[in-house]
N, CA and C of each residue as an Amber inpcrd file, in Angstrom:
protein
   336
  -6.5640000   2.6900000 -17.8120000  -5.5870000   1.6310000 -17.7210000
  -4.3100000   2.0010000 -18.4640000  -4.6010000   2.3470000 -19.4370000
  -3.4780000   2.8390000 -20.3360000  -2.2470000   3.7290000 -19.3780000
  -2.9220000   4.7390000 -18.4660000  -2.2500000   5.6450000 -18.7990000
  -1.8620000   4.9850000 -16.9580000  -2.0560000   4.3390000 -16.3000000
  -1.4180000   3.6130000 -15.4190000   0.1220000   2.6650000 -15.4530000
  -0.6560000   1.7800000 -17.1670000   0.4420000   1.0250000 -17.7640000
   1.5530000   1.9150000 -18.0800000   1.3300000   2.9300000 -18.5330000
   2.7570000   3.6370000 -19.1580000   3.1020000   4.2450000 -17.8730000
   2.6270000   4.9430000 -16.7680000   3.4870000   5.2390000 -15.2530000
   4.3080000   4.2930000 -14.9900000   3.4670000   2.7550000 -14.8750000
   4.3680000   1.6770000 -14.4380000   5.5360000   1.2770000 -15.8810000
   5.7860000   1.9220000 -16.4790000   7.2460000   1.5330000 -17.1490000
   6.6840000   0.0080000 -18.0440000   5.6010000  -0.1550000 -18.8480000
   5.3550000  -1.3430000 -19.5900000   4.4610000  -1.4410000 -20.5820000
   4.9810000  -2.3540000 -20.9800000   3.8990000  -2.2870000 -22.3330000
   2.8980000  -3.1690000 -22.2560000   2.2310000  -3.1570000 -23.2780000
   0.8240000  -4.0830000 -23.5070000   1.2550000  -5.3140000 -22.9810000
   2.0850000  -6.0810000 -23.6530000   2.3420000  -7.3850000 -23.7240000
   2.8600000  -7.9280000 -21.9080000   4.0190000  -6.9420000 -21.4320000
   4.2730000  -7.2250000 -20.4310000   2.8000000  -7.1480000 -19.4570000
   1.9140000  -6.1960000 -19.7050000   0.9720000  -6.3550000 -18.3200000
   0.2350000  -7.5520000 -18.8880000  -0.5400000  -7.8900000 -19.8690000
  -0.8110000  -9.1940000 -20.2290000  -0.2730000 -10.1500000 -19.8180000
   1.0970000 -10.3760000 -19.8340000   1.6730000 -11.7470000 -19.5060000
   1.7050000 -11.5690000 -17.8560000   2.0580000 -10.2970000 -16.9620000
   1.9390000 -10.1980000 -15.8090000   0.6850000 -10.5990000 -14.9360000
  -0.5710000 -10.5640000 -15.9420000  -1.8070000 -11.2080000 -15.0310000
  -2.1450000 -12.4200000 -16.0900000  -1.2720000 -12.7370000 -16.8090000
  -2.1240000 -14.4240000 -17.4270000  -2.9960000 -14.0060000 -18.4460000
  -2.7860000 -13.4100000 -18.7200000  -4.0330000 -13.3060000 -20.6330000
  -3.2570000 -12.8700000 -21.5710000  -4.3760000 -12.9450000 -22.4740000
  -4.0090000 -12.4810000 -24.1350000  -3.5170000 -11.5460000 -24.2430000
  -2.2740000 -10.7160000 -24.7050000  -2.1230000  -9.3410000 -25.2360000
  -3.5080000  -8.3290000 -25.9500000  -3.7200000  -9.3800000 -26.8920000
  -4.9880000  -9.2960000 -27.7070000  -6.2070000  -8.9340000 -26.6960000
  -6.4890000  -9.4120000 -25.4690000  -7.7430000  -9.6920000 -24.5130000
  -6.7260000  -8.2450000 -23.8030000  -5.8250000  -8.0280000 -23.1530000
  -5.7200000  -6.7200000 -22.3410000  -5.9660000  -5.7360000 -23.3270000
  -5.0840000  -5.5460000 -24.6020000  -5.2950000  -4.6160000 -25.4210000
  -7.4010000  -4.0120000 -25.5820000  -7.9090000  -4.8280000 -25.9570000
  -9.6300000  -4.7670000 -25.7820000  -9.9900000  -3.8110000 -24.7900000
  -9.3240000  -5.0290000 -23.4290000  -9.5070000  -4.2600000 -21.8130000
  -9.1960000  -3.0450000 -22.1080000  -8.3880000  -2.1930000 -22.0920000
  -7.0710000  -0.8990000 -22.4090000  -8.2120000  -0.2350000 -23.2880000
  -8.8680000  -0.4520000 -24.5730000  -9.5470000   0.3630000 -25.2210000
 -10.9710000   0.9860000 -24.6090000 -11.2700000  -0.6460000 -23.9720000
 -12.7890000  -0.1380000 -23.0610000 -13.6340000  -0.6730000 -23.8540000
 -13.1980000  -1.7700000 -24.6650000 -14.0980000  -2.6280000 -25.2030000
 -14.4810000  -4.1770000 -24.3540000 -14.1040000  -4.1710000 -23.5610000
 -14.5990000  -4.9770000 -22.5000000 -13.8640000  -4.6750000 -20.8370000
 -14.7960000  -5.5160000 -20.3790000 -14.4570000  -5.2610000 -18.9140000
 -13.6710000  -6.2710000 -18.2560000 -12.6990000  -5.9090000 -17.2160000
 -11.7130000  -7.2260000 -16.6540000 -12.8120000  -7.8550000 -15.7290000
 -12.7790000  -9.2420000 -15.3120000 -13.5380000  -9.8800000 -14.4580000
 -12.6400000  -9.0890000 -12.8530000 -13.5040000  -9.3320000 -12.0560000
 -12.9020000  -8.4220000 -10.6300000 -11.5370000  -9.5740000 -10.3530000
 -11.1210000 -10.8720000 -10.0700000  -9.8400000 -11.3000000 -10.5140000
  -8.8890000 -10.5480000 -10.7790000  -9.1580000 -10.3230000 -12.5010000
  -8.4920000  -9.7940000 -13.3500000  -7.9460000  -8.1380000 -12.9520000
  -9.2840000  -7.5860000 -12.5310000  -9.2170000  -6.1880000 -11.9020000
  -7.4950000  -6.1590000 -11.1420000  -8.0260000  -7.1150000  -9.5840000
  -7.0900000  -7.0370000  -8.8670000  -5.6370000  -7.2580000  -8.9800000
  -5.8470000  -8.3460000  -9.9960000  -3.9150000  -8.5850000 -10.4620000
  -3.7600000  -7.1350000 -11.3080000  -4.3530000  -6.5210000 -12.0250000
  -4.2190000  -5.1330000 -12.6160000  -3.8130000  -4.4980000 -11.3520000
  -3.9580000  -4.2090000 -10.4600000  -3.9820000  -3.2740000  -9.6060000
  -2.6410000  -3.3480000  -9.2200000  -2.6230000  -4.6960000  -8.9510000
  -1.0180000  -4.9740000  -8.4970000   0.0600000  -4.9450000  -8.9050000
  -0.1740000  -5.2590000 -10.1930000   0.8050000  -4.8770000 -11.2400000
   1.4360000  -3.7210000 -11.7060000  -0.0900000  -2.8350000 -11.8380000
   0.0080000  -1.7180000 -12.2710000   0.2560000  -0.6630000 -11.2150000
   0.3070000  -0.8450000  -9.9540000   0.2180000  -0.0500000  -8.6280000
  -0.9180000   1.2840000  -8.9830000  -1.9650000   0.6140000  -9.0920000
  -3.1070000   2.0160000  -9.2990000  -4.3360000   0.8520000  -8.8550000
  -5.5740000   2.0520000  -7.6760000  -6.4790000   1.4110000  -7.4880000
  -7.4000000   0.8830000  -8.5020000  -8.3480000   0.5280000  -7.9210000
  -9.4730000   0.0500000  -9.3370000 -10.4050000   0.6520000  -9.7260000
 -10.3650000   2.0710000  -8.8320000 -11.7100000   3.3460000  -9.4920000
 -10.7320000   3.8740000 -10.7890000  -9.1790000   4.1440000 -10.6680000
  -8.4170000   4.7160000 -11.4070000  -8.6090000   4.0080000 -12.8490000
  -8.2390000   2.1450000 -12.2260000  -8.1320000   1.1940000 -14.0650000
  -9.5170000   1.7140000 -14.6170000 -10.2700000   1.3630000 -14.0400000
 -12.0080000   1.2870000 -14.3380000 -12.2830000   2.9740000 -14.4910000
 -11.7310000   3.8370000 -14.7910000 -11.9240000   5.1320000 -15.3420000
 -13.1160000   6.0470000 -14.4760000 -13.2810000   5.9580000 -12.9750000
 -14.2660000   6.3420000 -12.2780000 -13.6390000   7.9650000 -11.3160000
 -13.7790000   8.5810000 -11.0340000 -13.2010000   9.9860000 -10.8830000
 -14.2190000  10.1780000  -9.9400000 -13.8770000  11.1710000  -8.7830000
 -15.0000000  11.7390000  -8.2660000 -15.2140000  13.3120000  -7.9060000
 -16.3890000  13.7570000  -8.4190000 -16.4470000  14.9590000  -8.4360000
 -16.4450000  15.9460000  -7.8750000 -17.0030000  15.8950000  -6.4350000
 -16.5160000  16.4790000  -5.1020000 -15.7930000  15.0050000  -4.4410000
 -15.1330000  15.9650000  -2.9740000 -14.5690000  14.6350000  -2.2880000
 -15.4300000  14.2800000  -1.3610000 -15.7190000  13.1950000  -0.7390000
 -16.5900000  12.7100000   0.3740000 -16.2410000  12.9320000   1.7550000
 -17.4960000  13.2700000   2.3400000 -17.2630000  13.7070000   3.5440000
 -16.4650000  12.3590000   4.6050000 -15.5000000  12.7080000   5.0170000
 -14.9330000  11.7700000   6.0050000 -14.3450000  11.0650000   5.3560000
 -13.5560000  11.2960000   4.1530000 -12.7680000  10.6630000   3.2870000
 -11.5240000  11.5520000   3.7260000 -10.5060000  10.4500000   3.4240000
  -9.1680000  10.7670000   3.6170000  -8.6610000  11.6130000   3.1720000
  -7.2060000  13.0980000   3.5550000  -7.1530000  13.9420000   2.9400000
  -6.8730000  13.6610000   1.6150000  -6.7520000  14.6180000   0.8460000
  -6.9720000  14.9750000  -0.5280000  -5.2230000  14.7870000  -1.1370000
  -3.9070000  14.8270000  -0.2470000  -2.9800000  14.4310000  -0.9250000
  -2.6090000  12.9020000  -0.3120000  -3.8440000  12.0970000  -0.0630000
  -3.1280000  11.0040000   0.3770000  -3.3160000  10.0300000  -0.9320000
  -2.2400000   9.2060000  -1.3870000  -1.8410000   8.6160000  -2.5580000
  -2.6520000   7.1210000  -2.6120000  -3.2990000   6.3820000  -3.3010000
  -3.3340000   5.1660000  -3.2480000  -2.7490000   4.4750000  -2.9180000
  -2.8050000   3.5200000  -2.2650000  -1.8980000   2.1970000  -2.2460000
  -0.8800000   1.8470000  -3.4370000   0.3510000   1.9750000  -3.5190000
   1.3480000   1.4980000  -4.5900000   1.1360000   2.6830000  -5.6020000
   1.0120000   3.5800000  -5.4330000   1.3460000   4.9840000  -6.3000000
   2.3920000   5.1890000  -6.1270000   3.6130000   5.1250000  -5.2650000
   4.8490000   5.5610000  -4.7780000   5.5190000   4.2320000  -5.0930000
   5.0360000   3.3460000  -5.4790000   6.1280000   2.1360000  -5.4490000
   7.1880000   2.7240000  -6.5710000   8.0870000   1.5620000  -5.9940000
   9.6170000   2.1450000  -7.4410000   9.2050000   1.0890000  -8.0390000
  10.6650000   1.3920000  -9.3460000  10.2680000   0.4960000 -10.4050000
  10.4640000  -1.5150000  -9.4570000  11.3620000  -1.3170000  -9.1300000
  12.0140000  -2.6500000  -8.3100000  10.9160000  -2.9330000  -7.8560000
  10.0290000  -2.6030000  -7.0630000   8.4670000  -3.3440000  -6.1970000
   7.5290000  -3.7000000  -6.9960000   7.5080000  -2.8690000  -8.3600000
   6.2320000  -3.4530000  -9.2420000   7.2320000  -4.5320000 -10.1530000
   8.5620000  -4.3080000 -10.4610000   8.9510000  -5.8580000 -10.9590000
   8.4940000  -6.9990000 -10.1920000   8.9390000  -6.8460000  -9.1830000
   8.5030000  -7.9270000  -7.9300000   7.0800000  -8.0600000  -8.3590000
   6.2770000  -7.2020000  -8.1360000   4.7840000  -7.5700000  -8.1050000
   4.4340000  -8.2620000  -9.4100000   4.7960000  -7.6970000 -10.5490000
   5.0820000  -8.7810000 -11.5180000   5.4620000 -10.2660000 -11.7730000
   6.2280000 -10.5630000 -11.4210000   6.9160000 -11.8360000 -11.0960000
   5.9610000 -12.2420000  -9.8580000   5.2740000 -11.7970000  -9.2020000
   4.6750000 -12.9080000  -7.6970000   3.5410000 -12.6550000  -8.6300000
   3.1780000 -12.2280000  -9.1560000   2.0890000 -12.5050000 -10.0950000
   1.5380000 -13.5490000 -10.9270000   2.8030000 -14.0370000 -11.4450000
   2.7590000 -15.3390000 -11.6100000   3.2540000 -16.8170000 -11.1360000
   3.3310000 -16.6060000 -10.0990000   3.8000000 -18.0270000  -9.2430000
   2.5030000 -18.5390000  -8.4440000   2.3100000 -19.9700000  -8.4920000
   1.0350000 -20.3880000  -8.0340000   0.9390000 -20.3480000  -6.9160000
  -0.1350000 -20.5770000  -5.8840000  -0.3970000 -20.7450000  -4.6520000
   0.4730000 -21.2930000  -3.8190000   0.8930000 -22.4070000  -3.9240000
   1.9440000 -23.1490000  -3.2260000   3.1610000 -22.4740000  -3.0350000
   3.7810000 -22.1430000  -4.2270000   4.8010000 -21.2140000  -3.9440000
   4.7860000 -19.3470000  -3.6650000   3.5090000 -18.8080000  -3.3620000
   3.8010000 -17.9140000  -2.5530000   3.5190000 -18.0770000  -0.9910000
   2.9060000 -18.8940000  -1.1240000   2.8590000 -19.6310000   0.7160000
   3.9140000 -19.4550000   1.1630000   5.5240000 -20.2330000   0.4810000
   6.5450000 -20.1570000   0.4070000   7.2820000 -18.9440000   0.7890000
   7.0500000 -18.3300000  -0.0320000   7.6110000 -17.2800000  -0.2870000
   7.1550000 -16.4460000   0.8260000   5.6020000 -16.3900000   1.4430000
   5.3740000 -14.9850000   2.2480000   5.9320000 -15.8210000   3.7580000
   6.0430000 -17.3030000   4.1890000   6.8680000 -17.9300000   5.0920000
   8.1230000 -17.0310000   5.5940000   8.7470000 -17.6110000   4.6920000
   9.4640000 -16.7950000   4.0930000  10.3400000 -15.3910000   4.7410000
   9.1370000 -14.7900000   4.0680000   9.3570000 -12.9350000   4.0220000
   8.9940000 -13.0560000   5.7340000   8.0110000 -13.7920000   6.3710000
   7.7470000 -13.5750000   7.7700000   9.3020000 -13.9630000   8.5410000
   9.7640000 -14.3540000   7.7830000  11.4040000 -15.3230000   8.9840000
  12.8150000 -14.0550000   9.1560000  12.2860000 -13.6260000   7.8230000
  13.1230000 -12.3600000   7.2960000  12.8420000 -11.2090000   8.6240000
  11.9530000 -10.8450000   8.5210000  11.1900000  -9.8550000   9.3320000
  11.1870000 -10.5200000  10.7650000  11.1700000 -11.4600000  10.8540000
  11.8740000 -11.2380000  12.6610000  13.1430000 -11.4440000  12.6330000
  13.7860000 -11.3530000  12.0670000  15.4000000 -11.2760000  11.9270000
  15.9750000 -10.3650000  11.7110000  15.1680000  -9.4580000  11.7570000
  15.7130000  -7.8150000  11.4410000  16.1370000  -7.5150000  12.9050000
């Protein structure tokens, strides 16, 4: 996790406040003294643009057969800094207002 948080440009406190907990409770998470609930996992992911074998410290030792090539990137490995701000910020807006918001982004996109 750590070393995700510092790719994405942030500190303790910011990914804490980006998924709703304690500094104190991510910092724990970050050491590997406890585990995120799968929730928690996923707003990590988003935040942090790294899958959840990566947060959760899981590696694999050969690659699997019929697995995707070997330079293809996770999901949100390439994001810029601007997309994980965003992902930050929709991170914390409740249900109602990303309804809104992905409305929205759909009205945008046929207007292109």
């Amino acid at each position: 996790m750590k070393q995700a948080r510092k790719r994405a440009g942030m500190t303790q406190v910011e990914a804490a406040e980006g998924i709703g907990i304690a500094p104190e409770v991510y910092g724990r998470m970050e050491r590997g003294g406890m585990l995120p609930s799968v929730p928690t996992l996923l707003r990590l992911c988003l935040i942090l643009g790294s899958g959840p074998h990566e947060l959760m410290g899981f590696t694999e030792v050969e690659p699997r057969q019929n697995a995707p090539e070997a330079n293809t990137m996770p999901p949100g490995i390439n994001d810029t800094p601007e997309k994980r701000r965003l992902l930050r910020r929709l991170a914390r807006l409740d249900t109602p207002r990303i309804k809104v918001l992905a409305r929205l982004v759909a009205l945008l996109l046929l207007r292109r």
